[in-house]
C-alpha positions in Angstrom: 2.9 -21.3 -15.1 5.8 -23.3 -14.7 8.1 -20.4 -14.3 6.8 -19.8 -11.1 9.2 -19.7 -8.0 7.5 -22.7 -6.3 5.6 -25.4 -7.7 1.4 -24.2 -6.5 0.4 -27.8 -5.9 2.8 -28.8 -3.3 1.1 -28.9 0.1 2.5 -25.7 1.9 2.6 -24.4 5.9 3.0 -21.1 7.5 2.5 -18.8 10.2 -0.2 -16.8 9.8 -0.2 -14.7 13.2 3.2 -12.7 13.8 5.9 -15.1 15.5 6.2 -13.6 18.7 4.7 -14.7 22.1 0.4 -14.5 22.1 -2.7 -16.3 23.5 -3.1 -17.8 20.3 -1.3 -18.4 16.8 -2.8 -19.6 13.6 -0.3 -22.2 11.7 -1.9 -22.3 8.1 -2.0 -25.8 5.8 -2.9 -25.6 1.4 -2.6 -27.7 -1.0 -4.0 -31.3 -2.1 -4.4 -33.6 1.0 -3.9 -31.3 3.3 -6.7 -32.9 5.7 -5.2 -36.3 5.1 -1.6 -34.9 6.2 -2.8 -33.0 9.6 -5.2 -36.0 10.5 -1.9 -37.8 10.6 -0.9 -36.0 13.5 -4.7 -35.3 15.3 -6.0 -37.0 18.1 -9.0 -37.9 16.2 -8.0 -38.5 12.7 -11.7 -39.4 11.6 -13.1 -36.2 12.4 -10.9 -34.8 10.0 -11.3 -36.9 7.2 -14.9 -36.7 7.4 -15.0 -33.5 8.5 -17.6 -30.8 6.3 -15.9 -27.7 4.9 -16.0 -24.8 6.8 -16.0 -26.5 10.2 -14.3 -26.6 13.5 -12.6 -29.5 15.5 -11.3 -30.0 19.0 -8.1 -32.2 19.7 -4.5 -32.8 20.0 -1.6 -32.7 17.6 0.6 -35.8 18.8 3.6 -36.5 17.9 4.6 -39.9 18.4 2.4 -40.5 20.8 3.1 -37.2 22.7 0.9 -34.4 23.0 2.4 -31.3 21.4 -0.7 -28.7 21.7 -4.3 -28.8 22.2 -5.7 -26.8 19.5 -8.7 -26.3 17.1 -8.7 -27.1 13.7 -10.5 -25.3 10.7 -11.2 -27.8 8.1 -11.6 -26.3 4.0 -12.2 -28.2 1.1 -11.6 -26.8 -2.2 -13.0 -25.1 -3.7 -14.8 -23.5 -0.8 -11.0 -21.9 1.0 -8.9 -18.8 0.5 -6.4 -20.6 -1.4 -9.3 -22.6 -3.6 -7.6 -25.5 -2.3 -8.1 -28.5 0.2 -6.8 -26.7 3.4 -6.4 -26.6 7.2 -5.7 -24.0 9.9 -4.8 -24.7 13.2 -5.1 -22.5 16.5 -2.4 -23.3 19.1 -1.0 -21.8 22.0 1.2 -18.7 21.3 4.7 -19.8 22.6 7.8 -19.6 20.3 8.6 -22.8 21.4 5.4 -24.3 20.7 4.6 -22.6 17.6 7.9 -24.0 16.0 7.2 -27.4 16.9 3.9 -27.3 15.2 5.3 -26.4 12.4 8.0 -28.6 12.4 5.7 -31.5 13.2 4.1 -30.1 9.9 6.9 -30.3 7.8 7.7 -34.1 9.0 4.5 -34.8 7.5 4.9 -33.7 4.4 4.4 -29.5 4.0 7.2 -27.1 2.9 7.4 -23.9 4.1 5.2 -21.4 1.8 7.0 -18.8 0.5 5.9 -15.2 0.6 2.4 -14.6 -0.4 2.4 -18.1 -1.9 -1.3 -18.6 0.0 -2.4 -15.1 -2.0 -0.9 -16.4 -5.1 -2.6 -19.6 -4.8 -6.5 -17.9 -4.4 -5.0 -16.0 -8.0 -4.2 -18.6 -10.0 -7.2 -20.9 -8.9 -9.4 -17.9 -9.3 -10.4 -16.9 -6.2 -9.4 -13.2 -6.6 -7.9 -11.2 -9.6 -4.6 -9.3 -9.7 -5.9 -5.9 -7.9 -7.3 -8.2 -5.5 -4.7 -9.7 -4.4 -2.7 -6.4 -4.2 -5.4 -5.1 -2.0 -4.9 -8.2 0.4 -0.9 -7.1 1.0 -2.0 -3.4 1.3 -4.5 -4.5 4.1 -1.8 -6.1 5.6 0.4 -2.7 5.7 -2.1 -0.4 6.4 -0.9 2.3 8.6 -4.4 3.8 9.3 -7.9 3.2 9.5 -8.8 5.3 6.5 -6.0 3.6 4.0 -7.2 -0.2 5.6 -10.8 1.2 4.3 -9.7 1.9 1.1 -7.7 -1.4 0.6 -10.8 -3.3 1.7 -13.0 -1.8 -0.9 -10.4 -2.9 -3.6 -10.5 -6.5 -2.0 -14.1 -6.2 -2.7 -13.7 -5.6 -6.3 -13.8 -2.2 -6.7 -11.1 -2.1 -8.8 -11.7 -4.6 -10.9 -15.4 -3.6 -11.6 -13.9 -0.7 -13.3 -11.5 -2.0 -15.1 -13.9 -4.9 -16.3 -16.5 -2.6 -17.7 -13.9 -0.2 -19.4 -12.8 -3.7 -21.2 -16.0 -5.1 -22.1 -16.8 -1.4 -24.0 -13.3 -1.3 -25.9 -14.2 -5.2 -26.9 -17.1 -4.1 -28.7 -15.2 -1.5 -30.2 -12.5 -4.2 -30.9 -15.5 -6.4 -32.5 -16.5 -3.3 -35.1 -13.1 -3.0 -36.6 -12.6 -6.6 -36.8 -15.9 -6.6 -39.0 -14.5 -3.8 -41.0 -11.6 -5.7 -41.7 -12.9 -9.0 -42.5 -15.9 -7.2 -44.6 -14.3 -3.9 -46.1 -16.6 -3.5 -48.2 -19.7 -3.1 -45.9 -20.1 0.6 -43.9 -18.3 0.1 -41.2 -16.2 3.3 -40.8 -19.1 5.3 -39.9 -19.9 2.9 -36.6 -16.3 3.0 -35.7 -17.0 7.0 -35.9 -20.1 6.7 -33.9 -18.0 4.4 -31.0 -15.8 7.7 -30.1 -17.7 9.5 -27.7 -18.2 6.3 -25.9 -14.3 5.5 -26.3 -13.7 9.2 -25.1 -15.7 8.4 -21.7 -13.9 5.4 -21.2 -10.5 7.3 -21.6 -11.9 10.0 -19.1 -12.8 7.4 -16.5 -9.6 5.9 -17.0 -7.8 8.7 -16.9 -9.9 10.3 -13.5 -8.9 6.8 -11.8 -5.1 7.3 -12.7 -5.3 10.6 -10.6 -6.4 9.1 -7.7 -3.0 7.5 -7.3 -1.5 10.2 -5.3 -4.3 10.3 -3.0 -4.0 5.9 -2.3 -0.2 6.3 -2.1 -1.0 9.2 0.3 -2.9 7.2 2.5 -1.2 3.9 2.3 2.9 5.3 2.5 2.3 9.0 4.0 4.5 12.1 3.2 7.8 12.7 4.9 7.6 15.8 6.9 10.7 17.9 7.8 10.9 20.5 11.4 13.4 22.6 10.4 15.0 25.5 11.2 17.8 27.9 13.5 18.9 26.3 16.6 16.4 27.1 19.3 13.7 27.6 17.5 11.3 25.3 19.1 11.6 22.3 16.4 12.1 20.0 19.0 9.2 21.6 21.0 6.8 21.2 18.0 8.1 17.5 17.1 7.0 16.1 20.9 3.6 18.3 20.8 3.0 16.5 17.5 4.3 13.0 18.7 2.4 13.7 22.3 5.3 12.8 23.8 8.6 13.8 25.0 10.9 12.4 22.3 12.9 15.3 21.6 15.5 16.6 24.2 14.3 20.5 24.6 16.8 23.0 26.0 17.4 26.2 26.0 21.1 25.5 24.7 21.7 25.7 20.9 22.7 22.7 18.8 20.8 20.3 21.6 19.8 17.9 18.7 22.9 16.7 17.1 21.1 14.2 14.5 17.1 13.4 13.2 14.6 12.5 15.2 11.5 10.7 13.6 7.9 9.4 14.4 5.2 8.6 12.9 1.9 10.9 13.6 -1.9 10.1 12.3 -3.3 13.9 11.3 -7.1 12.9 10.0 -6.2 9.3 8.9 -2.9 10.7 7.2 0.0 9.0 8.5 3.0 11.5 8.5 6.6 10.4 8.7 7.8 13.4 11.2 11.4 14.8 11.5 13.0 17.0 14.2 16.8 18.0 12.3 19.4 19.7 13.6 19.1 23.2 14.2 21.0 25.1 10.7 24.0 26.7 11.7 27.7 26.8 10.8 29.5 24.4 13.6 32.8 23.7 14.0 31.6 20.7 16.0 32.1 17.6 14.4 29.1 15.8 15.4 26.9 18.2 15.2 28.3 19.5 11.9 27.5 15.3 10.7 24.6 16.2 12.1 23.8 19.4 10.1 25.0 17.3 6.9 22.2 14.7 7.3 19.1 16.8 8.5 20.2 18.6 5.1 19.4 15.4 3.2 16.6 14.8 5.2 15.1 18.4 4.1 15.8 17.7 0.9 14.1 14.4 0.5 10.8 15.9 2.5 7.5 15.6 0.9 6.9 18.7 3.2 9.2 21.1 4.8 8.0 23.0 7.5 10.3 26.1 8.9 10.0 27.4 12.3 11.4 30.8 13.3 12.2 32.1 17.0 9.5 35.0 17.6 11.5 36.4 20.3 14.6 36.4 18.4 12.9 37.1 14.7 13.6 36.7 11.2 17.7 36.6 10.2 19.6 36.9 7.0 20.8 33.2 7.9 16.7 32.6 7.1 16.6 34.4 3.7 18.4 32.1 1.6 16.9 28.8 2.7 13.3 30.3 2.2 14.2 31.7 -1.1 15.1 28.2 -2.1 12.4 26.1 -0.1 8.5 26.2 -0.2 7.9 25.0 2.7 5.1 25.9 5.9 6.3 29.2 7.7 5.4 28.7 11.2 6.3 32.0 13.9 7.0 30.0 16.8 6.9 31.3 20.6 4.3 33.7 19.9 3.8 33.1 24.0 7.1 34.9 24.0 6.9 37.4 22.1 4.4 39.8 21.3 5.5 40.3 17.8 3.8 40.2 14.6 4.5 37.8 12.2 5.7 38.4 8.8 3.0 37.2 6.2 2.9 34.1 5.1 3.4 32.9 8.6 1.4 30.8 10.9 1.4 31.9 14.7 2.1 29.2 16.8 3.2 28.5 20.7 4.6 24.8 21.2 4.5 25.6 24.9 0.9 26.3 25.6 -0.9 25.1 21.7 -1.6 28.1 20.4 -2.2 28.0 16.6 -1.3 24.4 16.4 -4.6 23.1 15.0 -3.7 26.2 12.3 0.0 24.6 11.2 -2.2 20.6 11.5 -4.8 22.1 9.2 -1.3 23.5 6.7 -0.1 20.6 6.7 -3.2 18.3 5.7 -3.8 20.6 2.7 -0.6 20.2 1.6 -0.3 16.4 1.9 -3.8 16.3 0.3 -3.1 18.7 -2.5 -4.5 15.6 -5.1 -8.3 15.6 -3.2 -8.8 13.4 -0.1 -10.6 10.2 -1.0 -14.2 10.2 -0.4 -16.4 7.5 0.9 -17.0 5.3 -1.7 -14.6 6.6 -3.9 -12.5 3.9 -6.0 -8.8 4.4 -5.3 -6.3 3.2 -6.4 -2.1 3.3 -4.7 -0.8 0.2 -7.0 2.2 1.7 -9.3 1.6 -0.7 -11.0 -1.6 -0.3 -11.5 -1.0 3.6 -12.3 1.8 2.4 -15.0 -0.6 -0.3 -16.4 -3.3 2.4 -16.6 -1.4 5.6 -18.3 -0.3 3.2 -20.9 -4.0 2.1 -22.2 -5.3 5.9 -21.9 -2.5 6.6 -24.3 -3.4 3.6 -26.1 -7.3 5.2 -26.4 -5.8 9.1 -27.2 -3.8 7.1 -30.1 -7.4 5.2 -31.4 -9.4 8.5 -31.1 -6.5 10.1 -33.6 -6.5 7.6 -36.0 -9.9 6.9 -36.4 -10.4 11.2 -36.6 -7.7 10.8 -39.0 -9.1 8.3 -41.0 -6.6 6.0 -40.1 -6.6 1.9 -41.6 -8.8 0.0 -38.8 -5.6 -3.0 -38.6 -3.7 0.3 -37.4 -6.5 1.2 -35.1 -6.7 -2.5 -34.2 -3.3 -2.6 -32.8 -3.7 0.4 -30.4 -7.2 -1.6 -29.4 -5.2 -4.4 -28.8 -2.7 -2.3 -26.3 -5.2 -0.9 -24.2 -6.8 -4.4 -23.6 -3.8 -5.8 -22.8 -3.0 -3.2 -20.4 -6.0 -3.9 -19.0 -5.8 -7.8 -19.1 -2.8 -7.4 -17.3 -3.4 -5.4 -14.3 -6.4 -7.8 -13.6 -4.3 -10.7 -14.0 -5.8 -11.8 -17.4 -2.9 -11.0 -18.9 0.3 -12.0 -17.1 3.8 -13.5 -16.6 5.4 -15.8 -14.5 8.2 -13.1 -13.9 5.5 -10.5 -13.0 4.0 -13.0 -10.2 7.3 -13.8 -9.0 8.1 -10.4 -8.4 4.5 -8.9 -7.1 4.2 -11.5 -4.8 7.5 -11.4 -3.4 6.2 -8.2 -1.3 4.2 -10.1 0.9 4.5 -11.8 4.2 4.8 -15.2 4.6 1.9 -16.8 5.6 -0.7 -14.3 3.5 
């Protein structure tokens, strides 16, 4: 693909480990004579040369003459590496200072810096992974909990792919019939195309099951955006440290204490949740806090989930009315420690100050995040857009193939819907593809992956 942004061949360099000061950082090498270029700059350059794939080697980068680090290097030959290239990785000293002259030293011997996910892109296009793969390897990589760094890993295993590969190789013998009917009209081939459509209406169905899980791998991966709002003095701020397990909010007992948003994240049963504490609602003639006001608004507006927390003490308003009426949201009856009253229904009863009822709103707010199905073990999910776009389009393409051949439709018509759906397919494994595409996908990922 000679579109691409860089040229794949070149030998590259980057760091792999976050720049920032550690124990250790990995500096990663790819591309042909690789070995050759680092041995350059090792203490003992025949080691390398002659070094196995998949071993380890003690020395010295030198520069010069000078020692810059004492380090251990990996040593990959193609195709046997992540990249399915000759490569080397090197583990140095985590200093800033250190880590940039390693790379520089690098660079003076020949490697450019790797742009972002150019390594990933690399282990595509030499066949080391396919396109869902490879998405799976930046979604590892972002993981904001265990349970979505689970999933990822699953589709780095292939889960993905597996389906997608067996849903093709069944339309392709469908594909094979029509072609027969075409080239040999005159033999009895409509009635196996016929036959072919309760196999072609499972495929569509697992298809089809597989696009719903999007919502549950986006949940995992990105979260949902949840919104504490409410009346000044409510206890939104209260609520937003219990849930943070720490005192990030100011609490006070004077109204209009939080003048802007608040957020953290929080991990409810491997969930992540984007959490907001917004300005109390109320008509200020305060200018902050009426700028304030304004953009908890928006925030509230944007939430994936709003939850609205009431005074007990001082009761439901008319000021409450109207936002309910517009909102669906999580009622929470806050202060219930307070107060002895009752709580409308619909409510939750809940005491940020001593816990009461607060594994009640935890439980609310999990099934609402997880209104698609939470993903169980096993299960192949997918959070790819991507992937989700890729996908509605071939069951489409399959709903238009079961019409026409009920219909009695010409099979080159047919054939052209087949065509779609394995295209679709083709491309979200990679088989399929552009230069633009790669360019863009890959431009999501950190250098050095």
């Amino acid at each position: 693909m000679n579109d691409l942004a860089y040229d794949p061949d070149e030998p590259i360099v980057a760091l792999a480990t976050a720049w920032g000061e550690s124990a250790l950082a990995v500096v990663r090498t790819s591309g042909a004579g690789s070995i050759d270029r680092v041995a350059e700059i090792f203490s003992r350059p025949s080691a390398l040369r002659e070094a196995a794939g998949n071993t380890l080697h003690h020395g010295r980068l030198l520069d010069n003459g000078e020692v810059v680090d004492e380090v251990i290097v990996s040593v990959f030959r193609a195709p046997a590496s992540y990249t399915g290239q000759e490569s080397v990785e090197i583990a140095c000293h985590g200093s800033i200072p250190g880590i940039t002259r390693v790379v520089s030293l690098l660079k003076a011997h020949g490697f450019r810096d790797a742009g972002p996910g150019e390594f990933t892109l690399r282990a595509f296009l030499n066949r080391k992974m396919d396109l869902t793969q490879a998405e799976a390897v930046r979604e590892i990589v972002s993981s904001r909990t265990a349970r979505a760094h689970a999933l990822a890993l699953h589709r780095l295993g292939g889960a993905v792919h597996d389906r997608i590969d067996s849903a093709k190789q069944r339309i392709t013998k469908l594909a094979s019939t029509i072609e027969i009917g075409l080239d040999y009209p005159e033999e009895e081939v409509p009635g196996e195309i016929a036959d072919a459509l309760p196999d072609l209406r499972s495929i569509r169905g697992e298809l089809a099951a597989l696009v719903d899980t999007y919502r549950t791998g986006k949940l995992y991966q990105e979260g949902v955006r949840v919104a504490l709002c409410g009346r000044t003095n409510a206890g939104k701020s209260s609520l937003f440290n219990l849930f943070a397990r720490e005192e990030r909010s100011i609490v006070s007992e004077v109204h209009g204490t939080t003048r802007d948003y608040i957020e953290a994240w929080v991990v409810i049963e491997g969930i992540p949740m984007n959490l907001y504490d917004t300005a109390g609602l109320r008509s200020s003639l305060d200018p902050v806090e009426a700028e304030g006001i304004r953009r908890s608004e928006q925030i509230i507006e944007h939430a994936d989930i709003i939850v609205y927390i009431v005074d007990a003490e001082t009761g439901l308003t008319p000021q409450d009315g109207p936002f309910l009426d517009r909102h669906q949201c999580i009622r929470v009856w806050n202060k219930v420690d307070l107060a002895a009253t009752q709580e409308p229904a619909g409510f939750i009863r809940v005491s940020a100050a001593t816990g009461e009822g607060f594994d009640r709103l935890q439980r609310a707010l999990l099934d609402e995040a997880a209104k698609g199905g939470p993903a169980a073990s096993g299960q192949v999910v997918i959070d790819s857009l991507r992937q989700k776009e890729l996908l509605d389009r071939c069951v489409a393409a399959l709903d238009h193939i079961a019409e026409g051949i009920d219909e009695g439709m010409p099979g080159d018509a047919v054939a052209l819907d087949v065509r779609e759906a394995l295209d679709c397919l083709g491309e979200i494994t990679g088989e399929v593809t552009s230069a633009d595409i790669l360019n863009t996908m890959f431009a999501g990922f950190c250098v050095g992956k």
